[in-house]
N, C-alpha and C positions, 0 to 999 in steps of 0.2 A: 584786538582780534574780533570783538565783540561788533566793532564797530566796521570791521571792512564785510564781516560775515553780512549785515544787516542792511548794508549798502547793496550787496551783491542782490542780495534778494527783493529789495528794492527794485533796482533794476530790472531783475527777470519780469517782475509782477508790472514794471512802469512799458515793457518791450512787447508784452503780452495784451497790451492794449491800445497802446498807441500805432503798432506796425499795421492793423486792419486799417487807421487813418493815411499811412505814411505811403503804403504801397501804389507803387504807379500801377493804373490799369489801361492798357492797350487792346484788349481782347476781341475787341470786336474789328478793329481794324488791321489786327493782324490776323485772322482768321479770315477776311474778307480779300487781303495781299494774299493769303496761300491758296485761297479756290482761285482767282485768277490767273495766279502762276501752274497750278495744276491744269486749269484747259487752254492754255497755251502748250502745255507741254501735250493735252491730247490731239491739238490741232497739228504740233508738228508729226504725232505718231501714227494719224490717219494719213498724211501724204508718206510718209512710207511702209505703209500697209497697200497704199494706190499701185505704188513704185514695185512691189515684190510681188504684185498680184492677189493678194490676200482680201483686198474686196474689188468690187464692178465699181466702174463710175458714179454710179447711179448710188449704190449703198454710201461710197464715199460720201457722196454730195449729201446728204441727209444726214448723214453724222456729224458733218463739217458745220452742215446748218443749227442742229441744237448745241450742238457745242459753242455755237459762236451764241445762239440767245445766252447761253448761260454764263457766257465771256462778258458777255456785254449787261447783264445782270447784276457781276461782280464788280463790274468795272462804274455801275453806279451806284455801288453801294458804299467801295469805297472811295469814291469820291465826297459822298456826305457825313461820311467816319470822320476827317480832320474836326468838326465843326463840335456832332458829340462827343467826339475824345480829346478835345483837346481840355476838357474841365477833369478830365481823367486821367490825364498822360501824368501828370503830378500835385501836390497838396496846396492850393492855392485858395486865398482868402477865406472861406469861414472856415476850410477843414485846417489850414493851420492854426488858426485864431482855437481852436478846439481842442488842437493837441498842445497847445502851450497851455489852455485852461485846466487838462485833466491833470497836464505835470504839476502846474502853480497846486490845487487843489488836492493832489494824491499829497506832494511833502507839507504841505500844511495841515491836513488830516492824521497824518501819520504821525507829525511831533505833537500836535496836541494833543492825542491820543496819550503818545508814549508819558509829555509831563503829567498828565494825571493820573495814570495809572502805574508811570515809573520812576526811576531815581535817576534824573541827569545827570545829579552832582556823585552819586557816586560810582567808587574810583575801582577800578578791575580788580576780580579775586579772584586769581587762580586758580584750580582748583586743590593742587600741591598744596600752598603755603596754609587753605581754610585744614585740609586734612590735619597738617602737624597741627596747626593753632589747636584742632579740637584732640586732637594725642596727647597735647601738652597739656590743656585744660582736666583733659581725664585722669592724665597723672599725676596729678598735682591735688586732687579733690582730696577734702578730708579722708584721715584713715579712720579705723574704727576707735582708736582711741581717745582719738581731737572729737569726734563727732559725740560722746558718748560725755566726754567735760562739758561740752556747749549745751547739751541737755539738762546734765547736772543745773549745769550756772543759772539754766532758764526756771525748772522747773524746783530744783531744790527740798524733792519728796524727800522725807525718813527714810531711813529703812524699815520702819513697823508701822509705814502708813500702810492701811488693804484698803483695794480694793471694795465696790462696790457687790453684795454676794456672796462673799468668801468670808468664812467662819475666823475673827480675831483670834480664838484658840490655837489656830494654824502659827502665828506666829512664832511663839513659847517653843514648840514642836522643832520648828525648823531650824531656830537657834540651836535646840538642842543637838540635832541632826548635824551641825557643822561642829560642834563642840568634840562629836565622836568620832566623826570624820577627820578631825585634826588630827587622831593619832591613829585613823587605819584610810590613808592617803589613797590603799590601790583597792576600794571595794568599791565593787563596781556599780551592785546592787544599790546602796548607799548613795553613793553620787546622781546616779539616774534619778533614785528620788527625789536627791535635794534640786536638781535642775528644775524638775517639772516643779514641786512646791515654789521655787521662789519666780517662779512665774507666773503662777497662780495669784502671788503676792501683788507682782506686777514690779519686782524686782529682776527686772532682765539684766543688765547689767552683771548682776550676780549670776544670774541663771547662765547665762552667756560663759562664765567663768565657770563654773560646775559642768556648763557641757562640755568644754575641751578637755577637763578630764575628763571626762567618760570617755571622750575619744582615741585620749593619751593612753587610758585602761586599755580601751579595745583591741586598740595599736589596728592590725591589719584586719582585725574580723567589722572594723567599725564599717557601718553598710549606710546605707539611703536615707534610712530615717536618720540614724544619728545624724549627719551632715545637715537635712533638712534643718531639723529642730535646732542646729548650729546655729544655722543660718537666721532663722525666724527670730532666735532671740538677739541675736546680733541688731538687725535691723528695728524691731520693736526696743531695743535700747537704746538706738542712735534715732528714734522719734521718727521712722518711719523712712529714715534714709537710707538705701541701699551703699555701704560703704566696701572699697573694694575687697575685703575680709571676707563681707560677706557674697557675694559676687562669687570667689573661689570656692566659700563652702558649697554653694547652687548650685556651681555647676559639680562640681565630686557628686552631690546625689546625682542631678542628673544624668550625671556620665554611669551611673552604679543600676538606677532604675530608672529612663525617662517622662514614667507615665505615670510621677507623684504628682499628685494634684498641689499641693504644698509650694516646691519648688517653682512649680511651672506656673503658678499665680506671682510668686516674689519675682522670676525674672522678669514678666511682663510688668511691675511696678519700676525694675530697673532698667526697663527698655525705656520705659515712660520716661521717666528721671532723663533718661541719656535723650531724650529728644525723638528716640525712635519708637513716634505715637503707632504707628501704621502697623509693624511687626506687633506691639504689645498689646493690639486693638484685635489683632489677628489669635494672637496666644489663647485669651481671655477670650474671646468668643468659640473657641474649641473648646474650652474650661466649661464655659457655659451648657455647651451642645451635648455635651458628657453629662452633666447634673453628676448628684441627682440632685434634685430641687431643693431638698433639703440641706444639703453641705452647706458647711459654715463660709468656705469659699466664694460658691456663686451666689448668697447674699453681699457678702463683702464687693465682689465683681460690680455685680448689679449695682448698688450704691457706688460704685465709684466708677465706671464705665464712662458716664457722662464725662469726665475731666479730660477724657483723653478724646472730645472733639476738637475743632478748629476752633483756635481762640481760647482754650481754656489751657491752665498752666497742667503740669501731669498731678495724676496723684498720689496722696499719700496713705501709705500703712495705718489700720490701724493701732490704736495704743490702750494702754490700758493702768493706769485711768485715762482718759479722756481730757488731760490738760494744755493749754495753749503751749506748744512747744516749736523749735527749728522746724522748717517743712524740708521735703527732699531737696526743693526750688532753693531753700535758705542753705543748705550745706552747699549744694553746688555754688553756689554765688559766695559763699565765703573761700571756697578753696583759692579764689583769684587775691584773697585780701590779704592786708597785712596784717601782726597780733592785732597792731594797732586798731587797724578799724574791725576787724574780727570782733573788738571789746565793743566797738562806737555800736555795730550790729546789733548786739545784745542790749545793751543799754536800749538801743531804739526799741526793741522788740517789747522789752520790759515797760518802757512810755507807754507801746500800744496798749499792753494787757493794763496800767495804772488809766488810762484816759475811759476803755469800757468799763471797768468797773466803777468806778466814778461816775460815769454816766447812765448805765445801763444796770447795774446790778451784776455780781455774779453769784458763783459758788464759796461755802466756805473753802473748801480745797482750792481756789482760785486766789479766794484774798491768802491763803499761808502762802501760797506760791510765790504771789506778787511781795508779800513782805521779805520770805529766804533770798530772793532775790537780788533786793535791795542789799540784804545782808550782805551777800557774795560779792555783790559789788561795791561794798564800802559806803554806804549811802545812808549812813545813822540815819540820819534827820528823816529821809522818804519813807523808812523803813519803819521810823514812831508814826508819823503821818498815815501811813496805811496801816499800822494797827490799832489806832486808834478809831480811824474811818471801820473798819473792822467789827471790832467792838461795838459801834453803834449799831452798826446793820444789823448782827446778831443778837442783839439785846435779850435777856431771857432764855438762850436758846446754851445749855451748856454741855452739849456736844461738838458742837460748832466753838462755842469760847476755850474751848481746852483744845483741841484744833489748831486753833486760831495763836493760844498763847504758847506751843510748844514752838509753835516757826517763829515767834516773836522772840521767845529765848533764844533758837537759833540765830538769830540778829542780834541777840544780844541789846535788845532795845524792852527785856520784861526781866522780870526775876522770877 
């Protein structure tokens, strides 16, 4: 279809140029036949203007006479019409030679044009069939619980690792907080705090689980914010991927209050994610335009804005801590795979993070990462290798070696 469309139009653009070559021109010699045919027909209309009386002799004859100079005018004009019309009556020698150069010229233009700039070789896509391909692809994308292991696998935190900031006391506290909560399941008060704490922690995965019961408590009074904060920790658990869990929580706020700034920053990271930079480019710069300048939002924006140009993959959430983990780009590209290479994925991922370290230096929270890792994937030997590389880097330094040897116990590669 592509191809008779482009032809057509070819055509029109090749007709639109060539027919000012092609067209026969006559005009002067037939314009020069119709004055001569016109004062013959006045010379016959003065003899019967003579005939009915309508002029004198006299007047006749003087009419009769310029009529005939102008007869005899036309009649030498065209006579020497054949000689300049006849290079006009139709397209002969260079102006054909000229319309074959423009045609030879326009389709060699046009395909060299199209191979550099286009795909010859590939083959028609529908627009139907691209639609379901990308239905199918969407439904098929990690859910929040797949997306929330592959995390785990990569990143391998404790539960009593904190954050950067956040007072270790906090810990002890919030263990306790589930301890009480275990036997009064419906307070609501209780729950709410233990969400926000163990996200402070930077244990979303947990907090994620704490918010749905606060939501379960609410039942119908739960409103905007609760759904937001659903949401947030949802996707800060799943390492910045909008998974479709979280998706439904956005839009419930949304649909409840549209004008959270909260929500309305996550769907634009999940526009991103889905490919629709232009809508999520759109979102986030109304985000912007709102301020105020200090929200913690349109910092986040601002730093991540750039991603969603041309050329750049979308962005990703951010996390907290700050470790090499799945990007949105990495969940979506796994939803196509199989376990199988789902594992290959990880494993590659965990190369990259062993290859900078090695080379580049990192964080201690980077080398326990890189070792839990190894752990989770059965990989003794890499797992001693990098805590021992480990250990050297830190030398001295035993906040970082106790760090360092509690992921190593996790691996089961320290005592």
């Amino acid at each position: 279809m592509l191809w008779i469309l482009s032809a057509l139009l070819f055509l029109i653009a090749l007709l639109a140029i060539l027919l000012p070559l092609l067209r026969r021109r006559g005009g002067d010699a037939a314009r020069e036949a119709y004055d001569r045919q016109v004062y013959l027909d006045q010379l016959a209309e003065l003899d019967k203007d003579l005939d009915r009386g309508i002029l004198s002799a006299e007047e006749a004859e003087r009419s009769r006479a310029e009529v005939a100079r102008r007869l005899l005018r036309a009649d030498q004009e065209e006579r020497k019409a054949p000689a300049g019309s006849l290079a006009q009556d139709a397209p002969r020698g260079a102006t054909r030679i000229a319309a074959v150069a423009v045609l030879v010229l326009l389709a060699a233009l046009s395909w060299g044009l199209y191979a550099q700039i286009g795909t010859p070789s590939l083959p028609d896509q529908p627009l139907g069939p691209r639609l379901a391909q990308l239905a199918e692809a969407r439904e098929n994308r990690p859910r929040q619980a797949e997306a929330e292991d592959m995390v785990a696998q990569i990143r391998g935190l404790p539960d009593d690792s904190v954050p950067d900031g956040v007072d270790p006391a906090l810990v002890p506290l919030v263990d306790q907080l589930e301890e009480v909560l275990a036997d009064r399941p419906d307070d609501l008060r209780g729950h709410v705090l233990l969400s926000q704490n163990l996200a402070r922690l930077g244990r979303f995965a947990e907090a994620r689980r704490a918010q749905q019961r606060v939501i379960e408590i609410m039942n119908e009074d739960a409103g905007a914010a609760e759904f937001s904060d659903l949401a947030e920790f949802m996707i800060l658990a799943a390492g910045g991927y909008v998974s479709p869990e979280a998706e439904r929580a956005l839009a419930i706020a949304l649909a409840q209050d549209p004008t959270l700034p909260q929500p309305r920053y996550y769907s634009g990271l999940a526009l991103a994610q889905a490919g629709q930079t232009e809508l999520a480019l759109q979102l986030w710069m109304r985000l912007l335009e709102e301020g105020p300048d200090d929200a913690p939002w349109v910092q986040t924006i601002r730093s991540q804005i750039g991603d969603l140009m041309p050329g750049d993959g979308g962005p990703t959430a951010p996390t907290a801590p700050e470790l090499a983990g799945p990007s949105g780009s990495d969940m979506e590209a796994a939803a196509e795979m199989s376990a199988g290479d789902r594992a290959a994925m990880i494993e590659g991922m965990v190369a990259g993070l062993q290859e900078r370290l090695s080379t580049e230096g990192g964080t201690a929270a980077e080398w326990a990462q890189l070792i839990r890792a190894y752990g989770v994937l059965g990989q003794t030997r890499n797992a001693s290798d990098a805590w021992a590389a480990a250990r050297e880097a830190y030398v001295g330094d035993e906040a970082a070696l106790l760090e360092l040897r509690r992921a190593a116990q996790d691996a089961e590669v320290a005592n």
